[in-house]
C-alpha positions in Angstrom: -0.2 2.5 9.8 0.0 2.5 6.1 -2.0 0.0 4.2 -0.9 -0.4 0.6 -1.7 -2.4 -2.4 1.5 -2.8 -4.6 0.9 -3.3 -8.0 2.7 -5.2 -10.7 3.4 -1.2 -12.2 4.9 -0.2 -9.4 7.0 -3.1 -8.6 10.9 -2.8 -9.3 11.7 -5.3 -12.0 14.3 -6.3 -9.6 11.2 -8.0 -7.4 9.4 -9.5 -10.1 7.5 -5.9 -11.5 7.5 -3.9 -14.2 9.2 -0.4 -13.1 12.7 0.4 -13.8 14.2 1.9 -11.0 16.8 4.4 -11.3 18.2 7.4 -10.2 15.5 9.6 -11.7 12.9 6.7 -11.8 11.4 6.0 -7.6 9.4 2.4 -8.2 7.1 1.1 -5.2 5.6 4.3 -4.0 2.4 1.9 -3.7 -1.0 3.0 -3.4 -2.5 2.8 -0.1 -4.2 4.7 2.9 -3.4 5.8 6.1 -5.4 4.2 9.1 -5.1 5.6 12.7 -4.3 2.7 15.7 -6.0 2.7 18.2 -6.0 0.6 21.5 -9.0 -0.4 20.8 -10.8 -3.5 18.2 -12.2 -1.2 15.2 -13.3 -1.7 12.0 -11.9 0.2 9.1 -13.2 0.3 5.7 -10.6 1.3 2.8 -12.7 2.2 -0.7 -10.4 2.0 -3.6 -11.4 5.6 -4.5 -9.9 7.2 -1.4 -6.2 5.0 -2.0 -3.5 7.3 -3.5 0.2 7.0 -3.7 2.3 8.8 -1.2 3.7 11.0 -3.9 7.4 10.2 -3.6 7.9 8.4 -6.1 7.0 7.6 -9.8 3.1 8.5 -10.8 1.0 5.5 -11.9 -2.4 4.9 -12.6 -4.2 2.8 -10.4 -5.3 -0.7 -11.9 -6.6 -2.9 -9.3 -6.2 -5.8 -11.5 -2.6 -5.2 -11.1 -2.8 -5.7 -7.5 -0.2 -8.3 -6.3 -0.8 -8.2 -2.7 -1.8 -6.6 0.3 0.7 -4.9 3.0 0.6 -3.4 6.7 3.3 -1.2 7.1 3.8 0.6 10.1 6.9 3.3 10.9 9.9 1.3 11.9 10.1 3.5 15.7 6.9 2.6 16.3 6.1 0.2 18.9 2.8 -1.6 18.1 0.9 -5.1 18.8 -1.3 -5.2 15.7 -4.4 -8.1 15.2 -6.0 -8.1 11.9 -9.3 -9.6 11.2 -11.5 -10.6 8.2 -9.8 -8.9 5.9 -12.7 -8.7 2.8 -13.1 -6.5 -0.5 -16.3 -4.8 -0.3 -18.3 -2.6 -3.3 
């Protein structure tokens, strides 16, 4: 699973951002990290040094003030049953 913090940077003007998409321009390759399921209830911590963008698309610079929301994405083959918890921002 891929959790990601899209930015207003990022975000295709077309969904309210600031990045002009075209066909040399990729928008909304978000920074995020990569978490491992598992069958069992863990907790995960995700530091905002160790989120980086997937490297697809456009380069941005990561502003956390820019942050717009948060987002579980998981691979569309995947089957999965997925709980979240308590979600907190911690220093």
């Amino acid at each position: 699973m891929r959790f990601k913090m899209p930015m207003t940077d990022d975000t295709k003007t077309t969904d309210g951002g600031n990045c002009v998409q075209s066909t040399t321009v990729m928008c909304s390759d978000d920074f995020g990290a990569n978490i491992a399921l598992t069958k069992s209830w863990v907790k995960h911590t995700v530091m905002f040094s160790t989120m980086k963008q997937e490297g697809w698309g456009k380069t941005f610079v990561w502003t956390p003030g820019h942050v717009t929301s948060l987002q579980f994405q998981v691979p569309k083959t995947a089957p999965f049953d997925l709980w979240i918890d308590d979600v907190s921002f911690v220093k």
